[in-house]
C-alpha positions as CSV (number, residue, x, y, z in Angstrom):
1,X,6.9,6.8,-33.9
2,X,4.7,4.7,-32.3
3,X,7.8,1.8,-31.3
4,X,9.4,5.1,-29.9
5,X,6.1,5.9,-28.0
6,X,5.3,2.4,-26.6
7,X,8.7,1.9,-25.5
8,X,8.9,4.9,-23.5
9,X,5.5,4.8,-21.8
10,X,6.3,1.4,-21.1
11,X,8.8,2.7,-18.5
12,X,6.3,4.9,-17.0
13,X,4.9,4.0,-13.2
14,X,2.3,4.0,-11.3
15,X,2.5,5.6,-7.8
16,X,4.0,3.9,-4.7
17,X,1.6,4.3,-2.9
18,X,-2.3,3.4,-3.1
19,X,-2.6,2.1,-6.1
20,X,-3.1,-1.6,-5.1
21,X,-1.5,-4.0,-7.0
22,X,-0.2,-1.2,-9.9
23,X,2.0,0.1,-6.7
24,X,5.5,1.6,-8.0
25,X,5.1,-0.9,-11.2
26,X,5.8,0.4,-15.2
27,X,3.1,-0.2,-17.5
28,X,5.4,-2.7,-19.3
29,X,5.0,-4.6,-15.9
30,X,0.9,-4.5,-15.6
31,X,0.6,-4.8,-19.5
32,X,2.6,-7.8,-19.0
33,X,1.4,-9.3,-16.0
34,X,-2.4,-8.1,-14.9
35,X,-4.0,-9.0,-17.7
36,X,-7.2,-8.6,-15.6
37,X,-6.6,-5.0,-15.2
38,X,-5.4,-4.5,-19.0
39,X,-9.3,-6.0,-20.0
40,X,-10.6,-3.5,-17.3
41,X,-9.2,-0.9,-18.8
42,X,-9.9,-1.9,-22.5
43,X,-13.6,-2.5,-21.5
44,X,-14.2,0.4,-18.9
45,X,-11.9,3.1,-19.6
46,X,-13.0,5.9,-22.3
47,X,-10.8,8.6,-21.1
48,X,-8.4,10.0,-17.9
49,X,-6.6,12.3,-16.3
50,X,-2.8,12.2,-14.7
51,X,-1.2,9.2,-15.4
52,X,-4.5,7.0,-16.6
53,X,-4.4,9.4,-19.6
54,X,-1.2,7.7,-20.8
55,X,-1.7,4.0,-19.3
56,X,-5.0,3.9,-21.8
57,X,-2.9,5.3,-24.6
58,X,-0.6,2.8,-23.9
59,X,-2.6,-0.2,-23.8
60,X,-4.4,1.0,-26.8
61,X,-0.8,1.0,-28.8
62,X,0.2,-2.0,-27.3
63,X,-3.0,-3.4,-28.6
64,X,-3.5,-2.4,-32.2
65,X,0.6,-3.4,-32.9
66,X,-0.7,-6.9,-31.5
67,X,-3.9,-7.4,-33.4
């Protein structure tokens, strides 16, 4: 379940519009390619709201299938 669950949050974006360098991108994208912001979150993120509730879901499945 949690391949199934990765994969499809993966495709999930971030607004268009201000939101900075996450503008229109998937999670896939930032997990892949702002590593910075993917150790922010790991380090500073507890909990959100809207779409930060699932980008810190996500990073934490992307990071306990890669430990």
């Amino acid at each position: 379940m949690s391949a199934e669950k990765i994969e499809r949050y993966g495709k999930l974006r971030f607004a268009a519009l201000d939101m900075g360098a996450l503008n229109g991108k998937t999670f896939s994208d930032v997990f892949q390619n702002n590593k910075q912001f993917v150790q922010f979150t790991v380090n500073n993120m507890s909990e959100g709201t809207g779409i930060f509730k699932f980008w810190i879901e996500y990073v934490k499945l992307k990071k306990s299938k890669h430990a």
